[in-house]
N, CA, C and O of each residue as an XYZ file, in Angstrom:
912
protein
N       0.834     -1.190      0.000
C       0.000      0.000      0.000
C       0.870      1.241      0.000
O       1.933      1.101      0.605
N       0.644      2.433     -0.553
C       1.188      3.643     -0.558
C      -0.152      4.157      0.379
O      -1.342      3.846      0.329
N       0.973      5.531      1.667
C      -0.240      5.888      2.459
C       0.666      6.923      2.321
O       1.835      6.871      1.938
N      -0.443      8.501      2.911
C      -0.212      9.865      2.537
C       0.310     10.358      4.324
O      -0.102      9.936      5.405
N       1.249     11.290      4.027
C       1.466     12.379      5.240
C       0.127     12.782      6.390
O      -0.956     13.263      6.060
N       0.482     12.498      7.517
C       0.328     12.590      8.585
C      -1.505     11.951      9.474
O      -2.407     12.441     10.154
N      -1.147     10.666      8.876
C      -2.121     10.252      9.046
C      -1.432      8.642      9.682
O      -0.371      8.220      9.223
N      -2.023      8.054     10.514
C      -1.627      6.284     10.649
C      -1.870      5.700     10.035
O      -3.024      5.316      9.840
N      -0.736      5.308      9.351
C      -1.144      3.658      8.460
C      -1.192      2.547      8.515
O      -0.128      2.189      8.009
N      -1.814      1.556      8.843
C      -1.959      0.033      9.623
C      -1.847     -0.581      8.348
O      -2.525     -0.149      7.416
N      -0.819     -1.850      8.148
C      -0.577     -2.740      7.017
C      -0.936     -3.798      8.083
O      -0.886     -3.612      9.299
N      -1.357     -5.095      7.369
C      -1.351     -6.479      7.776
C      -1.132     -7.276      7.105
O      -1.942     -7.317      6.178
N      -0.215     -8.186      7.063
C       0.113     -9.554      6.438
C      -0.242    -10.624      6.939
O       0.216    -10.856      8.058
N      -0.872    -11.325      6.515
C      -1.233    -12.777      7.158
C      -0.879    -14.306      6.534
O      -0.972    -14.541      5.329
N      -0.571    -15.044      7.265
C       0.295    -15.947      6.561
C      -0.643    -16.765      7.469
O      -0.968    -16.498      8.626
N      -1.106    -18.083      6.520
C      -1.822    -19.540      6.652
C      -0.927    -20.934      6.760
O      -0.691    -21.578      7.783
N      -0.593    -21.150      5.696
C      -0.190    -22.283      5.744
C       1.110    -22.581      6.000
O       1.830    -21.648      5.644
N       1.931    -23.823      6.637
C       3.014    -23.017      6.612
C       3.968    -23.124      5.573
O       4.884    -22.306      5.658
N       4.009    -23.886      4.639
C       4.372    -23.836      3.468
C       4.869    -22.898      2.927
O       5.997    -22.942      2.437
N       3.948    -21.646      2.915
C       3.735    -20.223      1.892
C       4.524    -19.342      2.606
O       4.597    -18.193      2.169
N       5.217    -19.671      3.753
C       5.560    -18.627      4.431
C       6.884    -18.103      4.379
O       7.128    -17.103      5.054
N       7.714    -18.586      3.735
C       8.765    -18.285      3.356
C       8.600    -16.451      2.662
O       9.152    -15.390      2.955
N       7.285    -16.958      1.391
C       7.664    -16.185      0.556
C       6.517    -14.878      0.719
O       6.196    -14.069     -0.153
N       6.078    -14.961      1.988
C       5.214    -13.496      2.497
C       5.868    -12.656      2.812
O       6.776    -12.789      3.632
N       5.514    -11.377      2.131
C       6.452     -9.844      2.731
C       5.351     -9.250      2.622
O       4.386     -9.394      1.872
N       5.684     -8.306      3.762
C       5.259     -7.517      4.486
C       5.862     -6.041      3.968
O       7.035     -5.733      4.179
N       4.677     -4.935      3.081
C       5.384     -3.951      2.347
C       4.678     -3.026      2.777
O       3.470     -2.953      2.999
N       5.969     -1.920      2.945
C       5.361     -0.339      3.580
C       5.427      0.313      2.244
O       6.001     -0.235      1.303
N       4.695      1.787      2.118
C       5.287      2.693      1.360
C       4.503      3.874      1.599
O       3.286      3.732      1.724
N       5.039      5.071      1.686
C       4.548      6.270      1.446
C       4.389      7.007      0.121
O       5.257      6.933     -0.749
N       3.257      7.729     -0.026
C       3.312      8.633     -1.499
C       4.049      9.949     -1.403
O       4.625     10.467     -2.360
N       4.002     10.379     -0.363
C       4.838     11.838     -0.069
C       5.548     11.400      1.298
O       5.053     10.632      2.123
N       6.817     12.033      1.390
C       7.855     11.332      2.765
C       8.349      9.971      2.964
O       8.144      8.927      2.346
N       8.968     10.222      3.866
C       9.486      8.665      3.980
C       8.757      8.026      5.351
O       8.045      8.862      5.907
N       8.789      6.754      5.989
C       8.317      5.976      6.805
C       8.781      6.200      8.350
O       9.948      5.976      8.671
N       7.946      6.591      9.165
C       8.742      6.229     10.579
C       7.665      5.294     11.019
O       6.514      5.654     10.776
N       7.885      3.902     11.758
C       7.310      2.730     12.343
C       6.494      3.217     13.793
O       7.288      3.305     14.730
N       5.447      3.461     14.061
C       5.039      3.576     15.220
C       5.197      2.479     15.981
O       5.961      2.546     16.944
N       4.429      1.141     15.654
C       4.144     -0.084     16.445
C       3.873     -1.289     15.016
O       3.235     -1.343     13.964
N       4.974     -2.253     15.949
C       4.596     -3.388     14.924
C       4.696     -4.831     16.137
O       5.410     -5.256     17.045
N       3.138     -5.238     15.201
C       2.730     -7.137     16.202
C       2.882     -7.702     15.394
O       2.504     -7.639     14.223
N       3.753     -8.646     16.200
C       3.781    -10.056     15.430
C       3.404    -11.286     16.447
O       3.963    -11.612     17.495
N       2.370    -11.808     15.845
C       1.828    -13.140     16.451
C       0.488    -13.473     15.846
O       0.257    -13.593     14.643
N      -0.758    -13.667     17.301
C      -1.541    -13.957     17.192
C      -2.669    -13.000     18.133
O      -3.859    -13.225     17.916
N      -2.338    -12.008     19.102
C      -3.248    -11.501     19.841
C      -4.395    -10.728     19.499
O      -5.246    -10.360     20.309
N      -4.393    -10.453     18.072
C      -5.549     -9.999     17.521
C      -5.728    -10.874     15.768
O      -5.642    -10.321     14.672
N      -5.914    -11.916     15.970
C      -6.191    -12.787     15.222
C      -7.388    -12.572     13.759
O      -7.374    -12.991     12.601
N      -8.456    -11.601     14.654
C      -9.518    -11.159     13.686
C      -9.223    -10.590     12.965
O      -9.981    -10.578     11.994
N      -8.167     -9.860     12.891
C      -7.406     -8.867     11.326
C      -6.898    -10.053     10.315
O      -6.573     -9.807      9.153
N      -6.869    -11.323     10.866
C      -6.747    -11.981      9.475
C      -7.861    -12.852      9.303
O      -8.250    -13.040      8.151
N      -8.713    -13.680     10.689
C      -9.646    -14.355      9.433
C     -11.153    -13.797      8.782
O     -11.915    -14.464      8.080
N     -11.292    -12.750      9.114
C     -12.392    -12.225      8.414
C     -13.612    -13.307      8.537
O     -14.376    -13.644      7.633
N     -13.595    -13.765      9.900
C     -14.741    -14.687     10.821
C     -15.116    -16.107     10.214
O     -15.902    -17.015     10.485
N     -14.388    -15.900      9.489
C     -13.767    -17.929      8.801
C     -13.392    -18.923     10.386
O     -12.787    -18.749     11.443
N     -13.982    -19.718      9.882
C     -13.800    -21.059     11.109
C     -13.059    -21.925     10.824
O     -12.676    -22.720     11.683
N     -12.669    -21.998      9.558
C     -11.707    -23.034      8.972
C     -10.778    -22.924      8.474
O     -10.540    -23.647      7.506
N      -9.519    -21.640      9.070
C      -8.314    -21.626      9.347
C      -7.687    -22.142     10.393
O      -8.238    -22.306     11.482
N      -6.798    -22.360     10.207
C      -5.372    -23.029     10.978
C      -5.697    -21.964     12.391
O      -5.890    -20.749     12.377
N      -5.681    -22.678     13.280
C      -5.238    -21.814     14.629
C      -4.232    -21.057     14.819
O      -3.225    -21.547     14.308
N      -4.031    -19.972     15.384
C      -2.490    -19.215     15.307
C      -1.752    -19.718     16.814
O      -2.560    -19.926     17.719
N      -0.805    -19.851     17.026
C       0.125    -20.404     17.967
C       0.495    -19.032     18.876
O       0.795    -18.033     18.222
N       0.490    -18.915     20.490
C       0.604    -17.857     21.313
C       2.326    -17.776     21.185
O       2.718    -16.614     21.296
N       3.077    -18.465     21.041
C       4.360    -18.749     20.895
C       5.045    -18.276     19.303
O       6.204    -18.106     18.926
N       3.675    -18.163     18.602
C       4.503    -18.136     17.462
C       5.115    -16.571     17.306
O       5.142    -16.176     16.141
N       5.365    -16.094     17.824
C       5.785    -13.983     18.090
C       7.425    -14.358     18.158
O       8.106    -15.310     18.537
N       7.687    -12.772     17.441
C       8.887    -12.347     17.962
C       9.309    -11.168     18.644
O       9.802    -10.297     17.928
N       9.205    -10.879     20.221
C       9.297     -9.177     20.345
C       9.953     -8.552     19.456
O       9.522     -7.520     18.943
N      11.133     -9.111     19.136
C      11.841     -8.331     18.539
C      11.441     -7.183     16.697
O      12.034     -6.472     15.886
N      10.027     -7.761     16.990
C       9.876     -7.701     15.487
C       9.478     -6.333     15.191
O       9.343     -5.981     14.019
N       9.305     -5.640     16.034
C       9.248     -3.904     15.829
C      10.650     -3.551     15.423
O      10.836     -3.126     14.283
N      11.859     -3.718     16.436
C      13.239     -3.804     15.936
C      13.593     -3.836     14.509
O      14.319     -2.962     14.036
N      13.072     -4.896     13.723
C      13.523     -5.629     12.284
C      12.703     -4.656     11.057
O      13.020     -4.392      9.897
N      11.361     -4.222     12.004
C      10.740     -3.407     10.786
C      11.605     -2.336     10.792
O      12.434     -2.076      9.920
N      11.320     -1.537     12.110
C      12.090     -0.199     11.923
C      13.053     -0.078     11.271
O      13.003      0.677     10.300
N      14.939     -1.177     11.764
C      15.627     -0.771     11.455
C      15.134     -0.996      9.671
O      15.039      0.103      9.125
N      14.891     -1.924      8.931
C      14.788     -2.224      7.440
C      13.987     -0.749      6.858
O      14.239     -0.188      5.792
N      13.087     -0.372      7.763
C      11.412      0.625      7.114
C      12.096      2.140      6.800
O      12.250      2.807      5.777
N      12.521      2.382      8.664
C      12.449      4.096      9.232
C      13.276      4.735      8.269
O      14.399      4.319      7.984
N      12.747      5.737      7.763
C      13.489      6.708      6.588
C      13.352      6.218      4.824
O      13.585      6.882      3.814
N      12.947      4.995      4.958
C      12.703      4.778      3.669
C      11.412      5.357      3.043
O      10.495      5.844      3.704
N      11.445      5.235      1.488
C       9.759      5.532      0.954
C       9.312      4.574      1.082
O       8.361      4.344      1.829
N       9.893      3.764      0.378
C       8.860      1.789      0.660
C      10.009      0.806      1.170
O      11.190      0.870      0.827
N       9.489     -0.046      1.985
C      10.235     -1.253      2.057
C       9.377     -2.491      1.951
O       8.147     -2.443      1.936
N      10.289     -3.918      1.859
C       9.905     -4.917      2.521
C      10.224     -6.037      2.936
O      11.017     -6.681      2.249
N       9.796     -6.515      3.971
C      10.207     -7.428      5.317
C       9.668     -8.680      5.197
O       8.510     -8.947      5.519
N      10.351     -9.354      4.810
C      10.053    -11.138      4.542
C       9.369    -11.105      6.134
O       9.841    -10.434      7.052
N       8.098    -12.023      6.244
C       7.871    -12.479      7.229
C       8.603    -13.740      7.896
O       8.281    -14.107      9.026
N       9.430    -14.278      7.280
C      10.300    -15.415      8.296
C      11.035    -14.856      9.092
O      11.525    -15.523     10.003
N      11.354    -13.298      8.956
C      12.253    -12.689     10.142
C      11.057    -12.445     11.497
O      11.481    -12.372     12.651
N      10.004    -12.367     11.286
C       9.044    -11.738     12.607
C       8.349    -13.033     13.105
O       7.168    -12.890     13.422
N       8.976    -14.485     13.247
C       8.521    -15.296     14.485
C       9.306    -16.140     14.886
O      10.452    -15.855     14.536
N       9.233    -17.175     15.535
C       9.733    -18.414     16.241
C       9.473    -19.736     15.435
O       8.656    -20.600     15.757
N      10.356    -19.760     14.255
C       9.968    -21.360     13.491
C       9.835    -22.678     14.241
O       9.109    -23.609     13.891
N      10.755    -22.643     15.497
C      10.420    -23.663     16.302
C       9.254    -24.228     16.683
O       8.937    -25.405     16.859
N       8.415    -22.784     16.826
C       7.225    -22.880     17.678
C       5.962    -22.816     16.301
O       4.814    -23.221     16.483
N       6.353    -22.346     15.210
C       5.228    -22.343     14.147
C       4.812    -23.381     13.540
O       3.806    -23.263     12.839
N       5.454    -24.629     13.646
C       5.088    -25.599     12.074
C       3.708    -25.501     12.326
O       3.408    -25.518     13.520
N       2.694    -25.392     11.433
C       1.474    -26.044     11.109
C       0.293    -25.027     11.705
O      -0.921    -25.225     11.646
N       0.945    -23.939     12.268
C       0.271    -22.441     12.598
C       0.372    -21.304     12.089
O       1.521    -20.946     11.827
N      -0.671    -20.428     11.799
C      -0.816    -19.394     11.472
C      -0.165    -17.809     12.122
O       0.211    -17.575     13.271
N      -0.189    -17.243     11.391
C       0.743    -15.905     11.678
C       0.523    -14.572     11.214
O       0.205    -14.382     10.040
N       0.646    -13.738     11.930
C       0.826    -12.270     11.738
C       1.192    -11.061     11.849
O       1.059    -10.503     12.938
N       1.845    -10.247     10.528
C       2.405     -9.078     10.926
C       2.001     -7.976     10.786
O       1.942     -7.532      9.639
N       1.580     -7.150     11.918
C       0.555     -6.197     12.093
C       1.708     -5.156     12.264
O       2.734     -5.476     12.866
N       1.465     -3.386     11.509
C       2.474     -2.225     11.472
C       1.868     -1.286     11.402
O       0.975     -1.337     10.556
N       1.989     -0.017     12.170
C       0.836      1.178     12.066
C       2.391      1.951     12.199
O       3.354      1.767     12.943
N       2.050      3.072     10.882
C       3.099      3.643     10.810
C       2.599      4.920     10.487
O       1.384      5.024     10.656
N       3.362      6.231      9.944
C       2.725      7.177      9.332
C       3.685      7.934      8.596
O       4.821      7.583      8.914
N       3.665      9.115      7.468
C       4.655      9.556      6.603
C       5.608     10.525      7.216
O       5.397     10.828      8.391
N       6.150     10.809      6.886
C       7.109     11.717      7.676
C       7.919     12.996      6.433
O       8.832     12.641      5.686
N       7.509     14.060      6.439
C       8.622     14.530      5.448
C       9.538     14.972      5.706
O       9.745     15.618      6.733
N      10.468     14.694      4.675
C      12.170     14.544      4.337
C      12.336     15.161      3.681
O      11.526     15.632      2.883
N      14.376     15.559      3.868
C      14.986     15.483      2.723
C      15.728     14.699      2.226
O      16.414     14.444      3.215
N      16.231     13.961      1.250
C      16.627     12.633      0.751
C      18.203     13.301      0.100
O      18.240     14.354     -0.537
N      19.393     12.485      0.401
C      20.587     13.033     -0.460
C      20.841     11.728     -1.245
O      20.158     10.797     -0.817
N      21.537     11.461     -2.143
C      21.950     10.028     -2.487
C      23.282     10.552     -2.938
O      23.617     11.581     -3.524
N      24.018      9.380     -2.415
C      25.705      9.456     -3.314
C      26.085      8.189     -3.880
O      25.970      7.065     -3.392
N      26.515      8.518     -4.889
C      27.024      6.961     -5.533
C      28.201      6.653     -5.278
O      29.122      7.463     -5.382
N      28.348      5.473     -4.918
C      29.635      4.333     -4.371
C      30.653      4.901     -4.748
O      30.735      5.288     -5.913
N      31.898      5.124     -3.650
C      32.678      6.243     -3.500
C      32.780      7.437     -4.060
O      33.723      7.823     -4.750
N      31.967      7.941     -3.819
C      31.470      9.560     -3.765
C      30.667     10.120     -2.246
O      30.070      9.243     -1.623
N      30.656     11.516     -1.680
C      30.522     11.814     -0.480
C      28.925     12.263     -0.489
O      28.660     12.758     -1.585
N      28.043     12.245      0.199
C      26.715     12.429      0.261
C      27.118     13.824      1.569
O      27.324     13.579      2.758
N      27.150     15.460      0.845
C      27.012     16.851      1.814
C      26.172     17.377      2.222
O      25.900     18.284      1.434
N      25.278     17.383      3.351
C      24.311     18.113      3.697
C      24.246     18.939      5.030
O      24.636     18.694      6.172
N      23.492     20.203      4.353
C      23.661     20.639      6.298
C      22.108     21.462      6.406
O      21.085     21.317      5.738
N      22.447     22.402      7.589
C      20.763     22.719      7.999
C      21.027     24.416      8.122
O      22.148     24.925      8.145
N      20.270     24.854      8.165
C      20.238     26.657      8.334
C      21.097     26.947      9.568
O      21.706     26.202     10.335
N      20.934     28.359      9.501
C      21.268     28.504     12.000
C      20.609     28.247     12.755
O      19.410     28.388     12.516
N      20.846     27.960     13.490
C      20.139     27.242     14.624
C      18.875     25.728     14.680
O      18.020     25.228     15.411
N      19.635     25.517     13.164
C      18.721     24.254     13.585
C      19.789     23.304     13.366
O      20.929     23.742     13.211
N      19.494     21.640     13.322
C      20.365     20.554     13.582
C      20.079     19.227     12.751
O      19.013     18.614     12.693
N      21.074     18.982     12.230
C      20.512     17.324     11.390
C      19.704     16.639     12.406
O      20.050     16.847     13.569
N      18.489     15.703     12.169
C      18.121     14.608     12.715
C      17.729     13.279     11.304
O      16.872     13.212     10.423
N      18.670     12.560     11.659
C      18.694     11.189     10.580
C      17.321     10.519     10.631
O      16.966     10.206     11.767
N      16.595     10.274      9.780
C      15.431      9.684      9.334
C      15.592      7.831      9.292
O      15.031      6.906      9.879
N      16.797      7.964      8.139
C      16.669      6.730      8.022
C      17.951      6.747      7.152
O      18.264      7.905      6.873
N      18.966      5.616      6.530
C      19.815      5.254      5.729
C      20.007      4.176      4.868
O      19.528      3.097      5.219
N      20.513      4.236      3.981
C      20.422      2.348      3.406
C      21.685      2.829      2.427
O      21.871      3.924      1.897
N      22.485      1.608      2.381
C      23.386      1.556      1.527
C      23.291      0.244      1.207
O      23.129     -0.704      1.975
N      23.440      0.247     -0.400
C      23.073     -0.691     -1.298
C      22.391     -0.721     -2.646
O      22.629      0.266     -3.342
N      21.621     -1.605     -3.150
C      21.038     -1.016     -4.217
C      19.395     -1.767     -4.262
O      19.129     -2.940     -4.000
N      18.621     -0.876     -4.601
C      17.269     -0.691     -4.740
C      16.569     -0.265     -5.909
O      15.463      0.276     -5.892
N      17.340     -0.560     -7.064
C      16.407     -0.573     -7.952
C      17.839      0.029     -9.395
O      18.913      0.601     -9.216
N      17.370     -0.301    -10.307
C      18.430     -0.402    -11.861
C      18.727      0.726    -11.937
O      19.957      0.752    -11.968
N      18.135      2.209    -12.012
C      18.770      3.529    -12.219
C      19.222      4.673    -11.441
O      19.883      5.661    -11.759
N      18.688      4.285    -10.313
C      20.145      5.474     -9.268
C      21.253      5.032     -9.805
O      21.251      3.846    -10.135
N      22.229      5.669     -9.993
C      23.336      5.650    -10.357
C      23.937      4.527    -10.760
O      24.671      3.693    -10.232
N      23.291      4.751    -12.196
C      23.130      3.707    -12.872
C      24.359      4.008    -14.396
O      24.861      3.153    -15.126
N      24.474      5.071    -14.425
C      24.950      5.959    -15.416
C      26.614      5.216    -15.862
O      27.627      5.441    -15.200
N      26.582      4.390    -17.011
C      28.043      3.763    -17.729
C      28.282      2.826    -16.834
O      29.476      2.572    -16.681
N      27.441      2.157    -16.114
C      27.406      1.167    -15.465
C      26.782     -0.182    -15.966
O      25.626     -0.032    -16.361
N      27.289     -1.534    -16.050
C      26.691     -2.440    -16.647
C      25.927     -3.012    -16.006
O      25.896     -3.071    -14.777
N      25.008     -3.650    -16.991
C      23.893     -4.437    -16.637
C      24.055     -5.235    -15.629
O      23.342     -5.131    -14.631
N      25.118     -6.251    -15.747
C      25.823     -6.803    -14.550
C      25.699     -6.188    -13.555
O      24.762     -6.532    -12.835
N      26.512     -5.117    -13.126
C      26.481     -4.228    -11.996
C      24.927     -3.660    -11.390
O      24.744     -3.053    -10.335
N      24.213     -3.940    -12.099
C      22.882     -3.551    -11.549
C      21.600     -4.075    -10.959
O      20.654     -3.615    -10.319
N      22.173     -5.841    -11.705
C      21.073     -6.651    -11.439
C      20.690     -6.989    -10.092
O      19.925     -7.953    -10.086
N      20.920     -6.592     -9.096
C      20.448     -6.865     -8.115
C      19.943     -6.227     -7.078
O      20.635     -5.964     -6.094
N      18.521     -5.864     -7.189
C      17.669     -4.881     -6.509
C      17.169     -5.196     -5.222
O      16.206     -4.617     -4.718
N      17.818     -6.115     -4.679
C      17.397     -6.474     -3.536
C      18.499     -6.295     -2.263
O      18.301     -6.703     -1.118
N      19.705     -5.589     -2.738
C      20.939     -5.368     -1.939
C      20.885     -4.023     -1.304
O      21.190     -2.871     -1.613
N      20.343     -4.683     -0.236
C      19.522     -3.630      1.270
C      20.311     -3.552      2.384
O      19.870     -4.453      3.096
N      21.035     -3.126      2.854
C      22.141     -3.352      4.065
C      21.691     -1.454      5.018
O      22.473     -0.505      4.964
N      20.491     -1.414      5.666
C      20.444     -0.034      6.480
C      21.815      0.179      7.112
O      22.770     -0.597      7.099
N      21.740      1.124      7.548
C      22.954      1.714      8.062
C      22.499      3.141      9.045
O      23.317      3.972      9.438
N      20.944      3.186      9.332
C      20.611      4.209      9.708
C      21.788      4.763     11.274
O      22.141      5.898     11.592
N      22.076      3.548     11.867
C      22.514      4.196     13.095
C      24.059      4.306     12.979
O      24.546      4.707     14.035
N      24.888      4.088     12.090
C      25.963      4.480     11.886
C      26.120      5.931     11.167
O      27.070      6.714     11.189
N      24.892      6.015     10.540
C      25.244      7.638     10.116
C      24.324      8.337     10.867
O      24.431      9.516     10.530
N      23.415      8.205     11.773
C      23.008      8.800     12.588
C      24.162      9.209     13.534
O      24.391     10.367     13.882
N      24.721      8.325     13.833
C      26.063      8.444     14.851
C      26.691      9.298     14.724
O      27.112      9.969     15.666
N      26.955      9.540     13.398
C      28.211     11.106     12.956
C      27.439     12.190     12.729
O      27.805     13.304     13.102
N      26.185     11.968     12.036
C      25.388     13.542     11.958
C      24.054     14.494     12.911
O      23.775     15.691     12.983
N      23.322     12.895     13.706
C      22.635     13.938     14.584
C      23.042     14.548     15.492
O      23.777     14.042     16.340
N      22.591     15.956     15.515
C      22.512     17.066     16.044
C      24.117     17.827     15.680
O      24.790     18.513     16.449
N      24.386     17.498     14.467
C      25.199     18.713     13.418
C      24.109     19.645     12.915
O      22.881     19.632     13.012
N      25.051     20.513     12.306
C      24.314     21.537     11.480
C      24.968     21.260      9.979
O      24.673     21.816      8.921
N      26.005     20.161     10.240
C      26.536     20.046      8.114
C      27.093     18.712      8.834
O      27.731     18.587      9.879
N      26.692     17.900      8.039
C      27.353     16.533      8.213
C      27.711     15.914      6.520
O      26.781     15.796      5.723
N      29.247     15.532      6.100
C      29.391     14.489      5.221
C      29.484     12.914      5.493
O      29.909     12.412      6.534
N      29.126     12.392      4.642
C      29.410     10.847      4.560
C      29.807     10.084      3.346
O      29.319     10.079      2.216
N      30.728      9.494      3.816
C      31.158      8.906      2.191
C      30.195      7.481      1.871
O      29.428      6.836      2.587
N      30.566      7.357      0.661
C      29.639      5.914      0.697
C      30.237      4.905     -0.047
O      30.189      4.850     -1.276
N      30.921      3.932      0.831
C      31.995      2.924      0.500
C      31.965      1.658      0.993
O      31.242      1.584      1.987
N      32.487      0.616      0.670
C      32.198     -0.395      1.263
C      33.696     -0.430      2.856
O      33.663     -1.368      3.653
N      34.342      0.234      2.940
C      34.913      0.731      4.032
C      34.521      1.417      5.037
O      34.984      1.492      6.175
N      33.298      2.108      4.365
C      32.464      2.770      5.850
C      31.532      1.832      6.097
O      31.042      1.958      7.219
N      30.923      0.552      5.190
C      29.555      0.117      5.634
C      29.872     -1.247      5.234
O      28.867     -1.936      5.408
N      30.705     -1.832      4.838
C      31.073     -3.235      4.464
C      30.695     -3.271      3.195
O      30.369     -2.211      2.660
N      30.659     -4.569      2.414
C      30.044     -4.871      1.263
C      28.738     -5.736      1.058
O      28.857     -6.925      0.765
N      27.416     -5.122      1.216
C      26.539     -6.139      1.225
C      26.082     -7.172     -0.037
O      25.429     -8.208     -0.171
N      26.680     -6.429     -0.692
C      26.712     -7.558     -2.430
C      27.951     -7.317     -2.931
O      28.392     -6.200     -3.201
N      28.717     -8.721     -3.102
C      30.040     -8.023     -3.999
C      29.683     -7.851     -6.296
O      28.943     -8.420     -7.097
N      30.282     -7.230     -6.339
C      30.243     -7.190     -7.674
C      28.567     -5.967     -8.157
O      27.914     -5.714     -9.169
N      28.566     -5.728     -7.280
C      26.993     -4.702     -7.458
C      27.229     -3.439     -7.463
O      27.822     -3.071     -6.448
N      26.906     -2.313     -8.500
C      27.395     -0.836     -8.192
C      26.097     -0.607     -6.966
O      24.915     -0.947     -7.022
N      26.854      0.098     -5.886
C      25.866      0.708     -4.932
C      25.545      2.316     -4.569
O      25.802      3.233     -5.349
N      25.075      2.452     -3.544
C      24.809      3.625     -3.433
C      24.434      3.793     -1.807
O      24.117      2.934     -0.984
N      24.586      5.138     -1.682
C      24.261      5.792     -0.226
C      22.641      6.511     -0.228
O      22.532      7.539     -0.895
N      21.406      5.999      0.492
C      20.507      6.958      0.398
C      20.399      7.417      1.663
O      20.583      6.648      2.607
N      20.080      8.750      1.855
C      19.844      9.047      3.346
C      18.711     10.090      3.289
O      18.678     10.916      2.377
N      17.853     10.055      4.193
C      16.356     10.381      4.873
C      16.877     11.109      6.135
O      17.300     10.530      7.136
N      16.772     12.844      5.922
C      16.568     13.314      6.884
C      16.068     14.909      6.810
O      16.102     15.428      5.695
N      15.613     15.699      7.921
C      15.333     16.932      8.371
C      15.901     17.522      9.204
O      16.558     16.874     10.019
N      15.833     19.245      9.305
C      16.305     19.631      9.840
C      15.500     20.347     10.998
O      14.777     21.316     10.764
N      15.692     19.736     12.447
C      15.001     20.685     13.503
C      15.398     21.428     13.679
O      16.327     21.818     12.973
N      14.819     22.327     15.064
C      15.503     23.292     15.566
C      15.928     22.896     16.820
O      15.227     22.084     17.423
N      17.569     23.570     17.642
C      18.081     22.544     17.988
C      17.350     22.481     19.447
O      17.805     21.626     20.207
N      16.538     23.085     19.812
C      15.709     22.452     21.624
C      14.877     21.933     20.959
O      13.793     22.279     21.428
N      14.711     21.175     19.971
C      13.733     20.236     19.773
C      14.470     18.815     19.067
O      13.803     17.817     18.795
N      15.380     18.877     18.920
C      16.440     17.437     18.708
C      16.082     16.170     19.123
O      16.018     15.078     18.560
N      15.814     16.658     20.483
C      15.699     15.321     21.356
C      14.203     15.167     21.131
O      14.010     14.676     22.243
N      13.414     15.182     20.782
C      11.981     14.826     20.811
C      11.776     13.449     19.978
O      12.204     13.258     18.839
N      11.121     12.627     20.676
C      10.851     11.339     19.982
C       9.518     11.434     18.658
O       9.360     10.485     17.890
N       9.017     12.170     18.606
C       7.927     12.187     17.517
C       8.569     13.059     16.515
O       9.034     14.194     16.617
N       8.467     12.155     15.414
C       9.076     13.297     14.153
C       8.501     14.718     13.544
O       7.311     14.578     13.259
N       8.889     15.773     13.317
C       8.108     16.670     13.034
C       7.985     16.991     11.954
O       8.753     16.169     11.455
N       7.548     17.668     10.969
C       7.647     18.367      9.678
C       8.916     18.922      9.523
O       9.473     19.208     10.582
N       9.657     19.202      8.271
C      10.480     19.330      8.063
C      10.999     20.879      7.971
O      10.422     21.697      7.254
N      12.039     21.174      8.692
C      11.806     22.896      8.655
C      12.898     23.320      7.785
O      13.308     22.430      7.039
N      13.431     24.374      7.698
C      14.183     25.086      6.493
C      15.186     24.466      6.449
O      15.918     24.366      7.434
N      15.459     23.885      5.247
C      17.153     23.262      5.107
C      17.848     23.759      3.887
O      17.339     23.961      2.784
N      19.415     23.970      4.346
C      19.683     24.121      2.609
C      20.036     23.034      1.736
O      20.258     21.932      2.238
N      20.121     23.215      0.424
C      19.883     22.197     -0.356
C      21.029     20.702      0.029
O      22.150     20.767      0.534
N      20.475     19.777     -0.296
C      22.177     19.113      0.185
C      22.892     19.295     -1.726
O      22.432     19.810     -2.745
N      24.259     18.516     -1.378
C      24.624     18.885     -2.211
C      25.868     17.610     -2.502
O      26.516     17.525     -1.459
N      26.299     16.809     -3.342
C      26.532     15.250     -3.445
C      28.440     15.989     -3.783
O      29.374     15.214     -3.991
């Protein structure tokens, strides 16, 4: 689903059999901004969001959860426009064979500013006076054939699924700057695909700085342009 600025968006995935479950994902996306994760369930405690009052589904298992599974959305989701999250990362296979499952996410849009740098090249951005970077979100890797795509071969591109976030390592160096660079290399972030041209995307705004620390994201206030 694509959902609009400043409203909650509840996605649900539901997975039956267990067979199929490998290949269920669980997909966010915004039409304007990028994603911050409010709350995400994974299990069975509200069961009625998947059977739509059917009696002859599989029971869901109280065991079959992973707390951790707010963790796995966020770090993969926060700052992106769309993502998505295989459901074999959000339970307990031990505890699932032959039970039902679900991944429940209420999120909402957030607006950004987005820089991208291509694989060793520096991604420059900073914020007016008195206000301060706050990091949205990061991903280094590749997501799709034409970001920086330019005299690059086909080879080098085929693989749109080379997702490696990195939000809290470049959060680390730029929140609460007023100009932060980052290079984008497989020396600052490892190599999550070898042989793949990649790239740096980064999701962020600029507050003002007694409002840094606030856990709810705000609208995005005056920034100057970034600049690659």
């Amino acid at each position: 689903m694509f959902a609009g600025a400043g409203f909650e968006n509840k996605v649900t995935t539901c997975v039956f059999p267990d067979r199929y479950f490998v290949k269920a994902v669980h997909r966010l996306a915004c039409n304007d901004g990028v994603i911050s994760v409010l709350k995400t369930v994974s299990g069975s405690t509200r069961w009625e969001l998947c059977t739509g009052g059917r009696s002859d589904l599989p029971p869901p298992s109280p065991h079959c959860s992973r707390p951790d599974a707010v963790d796995k959305v966020k770090t993969r989701c926060d700052g992106m426009r769309s993502c998505e999250v295989a459901l074999i990362h959000s339970r307990n296979p031990d505890s699932c064979v032959g039970t039902a499952n679900y991944l429940h996410t209420t999120f909402t849009c957030v607006e950004a500013l987005t820089v991208v740098a291509c694989e060793r090249s520096t991604a420059q951005f900073n914020c007016d006076s008195g206000y301060v970077i706050a990091i949205y979100g990061a991903l280094y890797g590749r997501r799709d054939r034409t970001t920086c795509s330019d005299e690059m071969s086909a080879d080098s591109l085929r693989n749109v699924v080379c997702i490696h976030p990195v939000t809290a390592l470049v959060a680390q160096r730029c929140d609460g700057q007023s100009s932060c660079s980052v290079r984008a290399g497989n020396a600052e972030f490892t190599d999550p695909c070898r042989g793949i041209s990649k790239y740096l995307e980064i999701s962020y705004a600029c507050k003002p700085l007694e409002a840094h620390d606030e856990d709810v994201p705000e609208a995005v206030l005056p920034c100057a342009p970034p600049s690659i």
